[in-house]
N, C-alpha and C positions, 0 to 999 in steps of 0.2 A: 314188595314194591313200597317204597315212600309213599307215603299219604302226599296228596297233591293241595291239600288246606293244613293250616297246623294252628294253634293258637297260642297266643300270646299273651300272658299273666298283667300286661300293663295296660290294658284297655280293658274298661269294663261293657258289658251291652248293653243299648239301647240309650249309648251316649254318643252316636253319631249319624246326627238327624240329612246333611245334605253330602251328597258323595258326588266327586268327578270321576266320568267314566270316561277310558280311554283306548280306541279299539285301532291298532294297525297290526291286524293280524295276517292279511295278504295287499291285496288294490286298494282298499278304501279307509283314510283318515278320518277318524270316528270320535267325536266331543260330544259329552254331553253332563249334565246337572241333574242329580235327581234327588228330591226332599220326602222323605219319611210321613209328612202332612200333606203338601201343597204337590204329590207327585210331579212329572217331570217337568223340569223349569224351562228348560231350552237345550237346543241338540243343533250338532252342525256337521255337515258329510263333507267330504272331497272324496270325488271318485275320481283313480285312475286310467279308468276304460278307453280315455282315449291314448295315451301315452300307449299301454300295452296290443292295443289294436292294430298297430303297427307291426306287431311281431307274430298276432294270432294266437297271443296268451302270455299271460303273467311272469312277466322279467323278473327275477327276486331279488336280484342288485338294485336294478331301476326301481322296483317299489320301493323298500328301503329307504333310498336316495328322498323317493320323492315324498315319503312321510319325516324325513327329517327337516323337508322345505316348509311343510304345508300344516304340521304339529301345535306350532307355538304360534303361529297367525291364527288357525281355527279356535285353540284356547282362547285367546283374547276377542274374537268374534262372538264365541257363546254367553262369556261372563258378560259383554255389550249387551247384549240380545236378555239377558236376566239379569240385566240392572244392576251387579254383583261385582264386590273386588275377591281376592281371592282369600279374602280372610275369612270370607263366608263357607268356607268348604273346610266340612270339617273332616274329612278320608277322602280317599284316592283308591281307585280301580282300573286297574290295567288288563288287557289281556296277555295272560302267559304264555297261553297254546289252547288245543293245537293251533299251526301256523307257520308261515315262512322264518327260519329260523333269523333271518337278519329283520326282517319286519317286525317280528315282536319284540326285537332287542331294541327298538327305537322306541316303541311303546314303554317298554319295562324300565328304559334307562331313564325317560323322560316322566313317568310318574313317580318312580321311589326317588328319584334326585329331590323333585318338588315337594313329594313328601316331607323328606326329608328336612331340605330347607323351612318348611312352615311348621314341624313339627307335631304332624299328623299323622294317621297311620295309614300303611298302604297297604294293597292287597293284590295279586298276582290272581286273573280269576282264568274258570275252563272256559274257552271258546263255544262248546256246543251245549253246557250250560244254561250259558246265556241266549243261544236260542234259543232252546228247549221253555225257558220262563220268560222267552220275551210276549208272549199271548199276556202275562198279568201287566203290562201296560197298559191294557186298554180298559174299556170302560166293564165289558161281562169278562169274568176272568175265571177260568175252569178249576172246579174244586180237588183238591188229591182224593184215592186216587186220580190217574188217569194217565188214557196211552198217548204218548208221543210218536210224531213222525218226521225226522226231522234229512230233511233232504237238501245238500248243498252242493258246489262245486267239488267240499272236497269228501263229504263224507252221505251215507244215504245209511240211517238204521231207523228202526223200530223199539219202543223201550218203555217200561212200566216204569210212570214214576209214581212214589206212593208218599215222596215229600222232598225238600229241599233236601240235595246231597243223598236220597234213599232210592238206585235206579235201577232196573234188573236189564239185561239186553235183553230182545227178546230175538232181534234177526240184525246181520250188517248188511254190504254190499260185501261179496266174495272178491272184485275185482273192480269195475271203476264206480266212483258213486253216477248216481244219475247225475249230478250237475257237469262232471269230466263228461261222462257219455254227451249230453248235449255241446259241448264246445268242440269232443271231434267230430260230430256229427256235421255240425255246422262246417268245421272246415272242411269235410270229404264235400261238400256242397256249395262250399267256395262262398258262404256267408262270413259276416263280419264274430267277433269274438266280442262279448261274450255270446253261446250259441243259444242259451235258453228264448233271448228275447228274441233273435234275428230267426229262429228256428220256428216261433211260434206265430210270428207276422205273416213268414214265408207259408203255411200253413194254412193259414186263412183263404189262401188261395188255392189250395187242394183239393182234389176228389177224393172221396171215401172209397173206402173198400177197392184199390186200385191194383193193391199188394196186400198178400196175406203175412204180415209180418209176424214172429213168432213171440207169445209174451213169455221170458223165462224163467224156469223155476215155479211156475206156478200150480204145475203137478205135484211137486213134494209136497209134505207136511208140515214143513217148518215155515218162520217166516226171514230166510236169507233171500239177499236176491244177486244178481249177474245180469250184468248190463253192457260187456263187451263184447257179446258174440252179436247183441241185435245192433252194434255200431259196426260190426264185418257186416251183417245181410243188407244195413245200408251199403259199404264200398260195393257189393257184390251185385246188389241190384241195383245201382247208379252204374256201374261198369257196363252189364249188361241190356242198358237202355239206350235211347238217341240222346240221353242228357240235355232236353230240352228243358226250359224252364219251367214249365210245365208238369214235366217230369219229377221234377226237383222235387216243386212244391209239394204234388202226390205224395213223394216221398217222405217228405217232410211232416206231411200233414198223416201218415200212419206211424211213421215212428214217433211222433209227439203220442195218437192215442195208445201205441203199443206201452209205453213208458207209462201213460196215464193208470191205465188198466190194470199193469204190473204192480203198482204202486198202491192203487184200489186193494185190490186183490188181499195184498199183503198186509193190509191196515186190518182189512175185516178180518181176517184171520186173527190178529192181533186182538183183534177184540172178542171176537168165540172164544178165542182158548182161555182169557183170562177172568172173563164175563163181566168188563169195565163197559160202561156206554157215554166216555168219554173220549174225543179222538183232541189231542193239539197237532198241526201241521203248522213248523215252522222251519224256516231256512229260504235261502234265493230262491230254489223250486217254488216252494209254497205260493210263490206272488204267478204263478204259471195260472191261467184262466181255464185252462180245457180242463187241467188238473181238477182245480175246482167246483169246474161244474160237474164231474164224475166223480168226485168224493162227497157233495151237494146228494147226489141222487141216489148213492148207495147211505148217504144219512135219512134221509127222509123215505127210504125204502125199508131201513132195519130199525130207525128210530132210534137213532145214535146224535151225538149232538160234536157240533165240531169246534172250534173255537182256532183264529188266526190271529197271530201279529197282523197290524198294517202293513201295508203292501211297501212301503220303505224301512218299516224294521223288520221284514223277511233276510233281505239282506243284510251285511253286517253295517251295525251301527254301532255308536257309542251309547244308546239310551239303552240296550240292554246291557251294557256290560256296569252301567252306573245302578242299573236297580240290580243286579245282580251282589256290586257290593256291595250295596246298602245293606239286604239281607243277610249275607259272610260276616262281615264286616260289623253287623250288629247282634252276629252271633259268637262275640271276640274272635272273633279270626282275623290273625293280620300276618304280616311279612315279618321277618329280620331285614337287619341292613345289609341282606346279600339281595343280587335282582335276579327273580326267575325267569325262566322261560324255557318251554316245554314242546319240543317241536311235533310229541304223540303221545297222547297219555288216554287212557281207556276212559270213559261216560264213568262206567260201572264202580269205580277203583279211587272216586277221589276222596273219602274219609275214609 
């Protein structure tokens, strides 16, 4: 397989101090500026959720469509926002993949254009990545080694990383990740889309221990997991209930810990087998509260230490994918003038 970074002879590193990142990798239109010195300048979101809420899930045409509306206003928003023309940026970062194949093509086409035009370098970066290192935006930022967890709508793995581009898998989701698991959940339950948050509110309002729901995989030895059979024993125990709201919640409220536990479960494993006492949790999950407070109490149980993104770069943004390239990018790595974009390319597999 092609390497998914490659470099290029006509940039040298650690000569390109501020970078635009640019994320429309599914629902959400993602700007942001990030500097080598003065970290990140300014960042600006457009979320799609309500456009796709109408359908119970992410249209790939209609995203598309509406990051080619909504692109080149939030650019001009952010540089406002950081007092900046665009001559101040000196690289460009897109996301490649993975992703909705027409959503990233609006990204890819609209940063190597600009590139281009200003005669900069671009860079095509990996989606999970840039979760993966969105935790070194904040202020304590976790040393290498250290394990990742990185759980999203579209993907749920486990994974040693021991440096920039250096990643081992250590488990995936065998079938849906956890974030697809909570949006069907949500719909067998006739919540709004996306399901994490309507799932999680719904829940608050739950009684414990109502249903014995089953956590999977947590027998084996390894750390995969499978998360469509406990979205059947939702249909199967909503089917056979009065379906009352009540019920819902119940319901709601043991498959959120079922998920929670499963998730636990499989970090600490992660961590015994490799004997790191580093955990990063990033991706849309990670901003999940119950999550938190049960991977919270198995850190201060084993004396592991954890480290998150903010609760607005869990989900996708442009400020991870701009420190992302900053990084690449100032390890000469850039684009040709072809534009990528990579609809599944492996963590493991990109140098």
């Amino acid at each position: 397989m092609q390497s998914f970074y490659s470099k290029q002879p006509n940039f040298h590193p650690k000569t390109i101090p501020c970078v635009l990142g640019i994320e429309t990798s599914c629902d959400e239109t993602g700007i942001a500026l990030y500097h080598g010195q003065k970290g990140l300048i300014a960042h600006s979101l457009y979320s799609q959720i309500e456009l796709h809420n109408l359908y119970g899930g992410v249209v790939p045409e209609l995203a598309s469509r509406d990051h080619i509306l909504k692109i080149l206003p939030l650019l001009q928003e952010t540089l406002t926002v950081a007092n900046l023309t665009l001559s101040a940026i000196n690289g460009i970062a897109y996301c490649a993949g993975p992703g909705l194949a027409g959503a990233l093509l609006v990204g890819a086409a609209f940063g190597r254009s600009l590139g281009w035009a200003l005669g900069i370098p671009t860079l095509g970066v990996h989606h999970m990545e840039a979760h993966l290192l969105a935790p070194m935006l904040e202020e304590h930022v976790p040393d290498f080694p250290f394990i990742a967890l990185l759980v999203s709508g579209g993907h749920t793995l486990l994974a040693q990383v021991n440096g920039i581009g250096d990643y081992k898998i250590l488990g995936v989701s065998l079938d849906d990740a956890v974030g697809e698991a909570f949006d069907k959940t949500a719909k067998l339950l006739g919540l709004n889309y996306p399901g994490g948050p309507a799932i999680a509110a719904l829940a608050e309002q739950g009684q414990a221990k109502q249903y014995a729901f089953p956590r999977p995989m947590v027998n084996r030895p390894d750390c995969n997991f499978s998360f469509s059979g406990l979205k059947t024993f939702v249909s199967t125990t909503l089917k056979n209930s009065d379906q009352a709201e009540q019920t819902k919640a119940n319901i709601a409220h043991e498959f959120q810990a079922a998920v929670a536990d499963t998730l636990v479960i499989k970090a600490m494993r992660a961590l015994k087998q490799t004997g790191l006492r580093r955990l990063v949790v990033a991706g849309g999950v990670a901003a999940n509260t119950w999550l938190r407070k049960e991977l919270a109490n198995m850190a201060a149980t084993h004396n592991f230490t954890l480290y998150y993104p903010r609760p607005s770069f869990c989900t996708d943004n442009g400020a991870m994918i701009a420190y992302l390239g900053y990084r690449r990018l100032n390890l000469g790595q850039s684009d040709n003038l072809g534009i990528k974009t990579i609809a599944r390319y492996p963590l493991d597999q990109l140098d």
